[in-house]
C-alpha positions in Angstrom: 0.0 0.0 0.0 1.3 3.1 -1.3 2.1 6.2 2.1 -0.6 8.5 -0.4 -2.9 6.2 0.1 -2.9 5.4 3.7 -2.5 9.0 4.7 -6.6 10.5 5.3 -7.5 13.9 4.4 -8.9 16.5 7.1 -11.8 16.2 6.6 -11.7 12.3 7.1 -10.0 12.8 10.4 -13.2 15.7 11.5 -15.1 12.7 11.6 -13.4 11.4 14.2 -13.0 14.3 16.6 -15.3 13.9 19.1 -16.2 16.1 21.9 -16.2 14.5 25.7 -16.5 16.6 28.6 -15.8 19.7 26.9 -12.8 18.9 24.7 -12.4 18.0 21.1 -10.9 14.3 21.6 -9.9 11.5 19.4 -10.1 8.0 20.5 -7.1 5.7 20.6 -8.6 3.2 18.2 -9.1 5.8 15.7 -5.5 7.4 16.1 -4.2 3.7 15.7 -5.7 3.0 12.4 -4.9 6.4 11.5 -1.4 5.8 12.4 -1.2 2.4 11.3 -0.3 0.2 14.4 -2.4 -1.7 16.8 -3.8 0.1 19.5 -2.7 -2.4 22.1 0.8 -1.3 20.9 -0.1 2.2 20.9 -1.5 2.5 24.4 1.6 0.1 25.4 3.6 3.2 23.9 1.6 5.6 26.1 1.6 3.6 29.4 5.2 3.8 29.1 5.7 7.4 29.2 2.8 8.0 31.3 4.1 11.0 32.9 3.4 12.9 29.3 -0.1 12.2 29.7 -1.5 14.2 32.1 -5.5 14.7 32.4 -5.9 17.2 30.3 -3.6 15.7 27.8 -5.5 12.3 27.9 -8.0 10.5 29.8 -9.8 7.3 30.0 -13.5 7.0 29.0 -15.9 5.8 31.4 -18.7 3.0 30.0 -20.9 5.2 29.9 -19.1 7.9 27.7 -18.2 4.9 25.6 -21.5 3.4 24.9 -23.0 6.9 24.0 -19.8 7.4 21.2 -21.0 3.9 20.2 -24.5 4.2 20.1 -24.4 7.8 18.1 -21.6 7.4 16.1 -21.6 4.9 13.3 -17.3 4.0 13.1 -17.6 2.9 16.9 -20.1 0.6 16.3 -19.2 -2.4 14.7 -15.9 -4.3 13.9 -13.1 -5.7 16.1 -13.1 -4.3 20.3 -16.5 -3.3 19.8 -16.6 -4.8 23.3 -13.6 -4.5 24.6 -12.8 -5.3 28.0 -10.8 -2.6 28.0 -12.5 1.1 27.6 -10.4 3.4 25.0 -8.4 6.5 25.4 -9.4 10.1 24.3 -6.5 12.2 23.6 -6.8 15.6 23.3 -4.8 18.2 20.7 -2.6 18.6 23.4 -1.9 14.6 24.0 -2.2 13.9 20.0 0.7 16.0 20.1 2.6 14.7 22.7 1.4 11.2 21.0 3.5 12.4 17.9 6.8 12.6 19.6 6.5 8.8 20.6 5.9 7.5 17.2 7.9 8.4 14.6 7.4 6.8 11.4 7.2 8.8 8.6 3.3 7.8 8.0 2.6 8.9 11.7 4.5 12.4 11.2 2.3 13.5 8.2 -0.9 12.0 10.0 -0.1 14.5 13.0 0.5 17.3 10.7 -2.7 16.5 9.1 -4.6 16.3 12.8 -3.2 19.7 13.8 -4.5 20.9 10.8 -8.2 19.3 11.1 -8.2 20.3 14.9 -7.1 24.2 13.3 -9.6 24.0 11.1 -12.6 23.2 13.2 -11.2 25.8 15.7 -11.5 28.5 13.2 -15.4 27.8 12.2 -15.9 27.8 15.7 -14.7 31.2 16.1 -16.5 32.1 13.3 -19.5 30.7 14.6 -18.6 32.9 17.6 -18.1 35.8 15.7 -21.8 35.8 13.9 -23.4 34.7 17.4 -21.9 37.9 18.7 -23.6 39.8 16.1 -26.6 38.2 16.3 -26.9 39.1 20.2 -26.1 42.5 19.3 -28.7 42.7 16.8 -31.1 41.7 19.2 -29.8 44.3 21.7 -30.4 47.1 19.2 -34.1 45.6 18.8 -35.3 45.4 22.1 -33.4 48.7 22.7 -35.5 50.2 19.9 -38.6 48.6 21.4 -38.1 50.2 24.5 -37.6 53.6 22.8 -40.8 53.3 20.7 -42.7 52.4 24.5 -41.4 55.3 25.5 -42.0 57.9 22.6 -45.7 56.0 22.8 -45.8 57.1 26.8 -44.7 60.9 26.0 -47.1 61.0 23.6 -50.0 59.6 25.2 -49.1 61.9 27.9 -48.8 64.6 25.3 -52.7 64.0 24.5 -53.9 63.7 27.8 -52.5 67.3 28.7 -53.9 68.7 25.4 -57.2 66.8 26.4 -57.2 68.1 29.8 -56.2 71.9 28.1 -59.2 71.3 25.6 -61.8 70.7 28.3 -60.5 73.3 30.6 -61.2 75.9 27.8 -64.4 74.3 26.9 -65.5 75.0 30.5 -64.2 78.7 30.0 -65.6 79.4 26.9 -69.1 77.6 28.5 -68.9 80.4 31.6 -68.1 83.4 29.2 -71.4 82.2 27.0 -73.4 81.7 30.1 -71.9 84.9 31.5 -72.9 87.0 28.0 -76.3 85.4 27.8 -76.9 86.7 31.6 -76.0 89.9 30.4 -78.4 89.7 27.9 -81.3 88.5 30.0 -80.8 90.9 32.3 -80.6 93.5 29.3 -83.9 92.5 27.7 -85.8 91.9 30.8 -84.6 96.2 32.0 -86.3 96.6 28.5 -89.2 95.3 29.2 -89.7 97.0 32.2 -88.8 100.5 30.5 -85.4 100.9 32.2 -83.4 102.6 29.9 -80.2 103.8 31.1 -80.2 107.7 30.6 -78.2 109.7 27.9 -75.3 111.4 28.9 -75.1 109.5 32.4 -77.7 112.3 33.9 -80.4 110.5 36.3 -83.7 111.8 37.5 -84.0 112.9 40.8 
């Protein structure tokens, strides 16, 4: 088999990056095919230099993390250790890397590079994905900012027609005295004519 063809593309090795308690992991099984040696020989490699591993580097799956990989994802379902005695590793970039320094081969060195590069690459759309969530929140902040402008502008001016209301109906009430006030007048105007008081002319009364 020719190294060109046993060396996967990035976007083969997404597939098998797998996120476990907050990390984007690979599991050992994986690595070991994509490395090209038996697992058992690959975790004998990393028991050995233990002391590179530390939790955050690597750590072992618990059953139940392991049945949920195999029950949602189709390459951990079927085929040789699909029930292992012994539950898998998950290495993280960090431990794939330190991984890389204990096997050598030439087909494992262009393997790594190409896992650093598929671990790059989903980094980077997940700050991109970051990027438009940002600008989606701020969006929504301008929105409900705007809303609470346009409730407010609403208030002023409902306020706004409730003093003009309150200004129509006091001079309603005002121009309602001054007619009652001029039709007084005039009552009392007519009735003095009826009854033949006239004022005198020139202001001169009779004694």
């Amino acid at each position: 088999m020719e190294t060109n063809d046993i060396i996967v593309s990035t976007e083969t090795i997404k597939s098998h990056i797998y996120e476990l308690r907050g990390r984007k992991v690979m599991i050992d099984s994986d690595l070991s095919r994509l490395y090209c040696v038996e697992t058992k020989n690959l975790k004998r490699a990393v028991r050995m230099n233990i002391e590179r591993f530390p939790e955050d580097f690597m750590f072992e799956l618990t059953k139940n993390e392991y049945d949920t990989l195999r029950c949602n994802f189709f390459t951990l379902k079927g085929g040789r250790g699909q029930h292992s005695k012994y539950l898998p590793y998950a290495f993280t970039q960090e431990g794939i890397a330190m991984l890389s320094g204990l096997l050598r081969t030439p087909i494992a060195i262009q393997v790594n590079i190409n896992i650093m590069r598929a671990f790059f690459q989903m980094q980077k759309a997940l700050l991109a994905m970051s990027d438009t969530q940002l600008q989606l929140e701020q969006i929504r902040s301008d929105i409900k900012q705007l809303r609470i402008d346009m409730e407010e502008t609403l208030r002023d001016q409902n306020d706004i027609n409730e003093m003009i209301t309150k200004e129509q109906s006091n001079l309603t009430v005002q121009l309602e005295n001054l007619n009652d006030a001029i039709a007084q007048l005039q009552a009392e105007s007519n009735q003095k004519k009826l009854n033949g008081q006239r004022n005198p002319i020139g202001f001169i009364t009779h004694k």
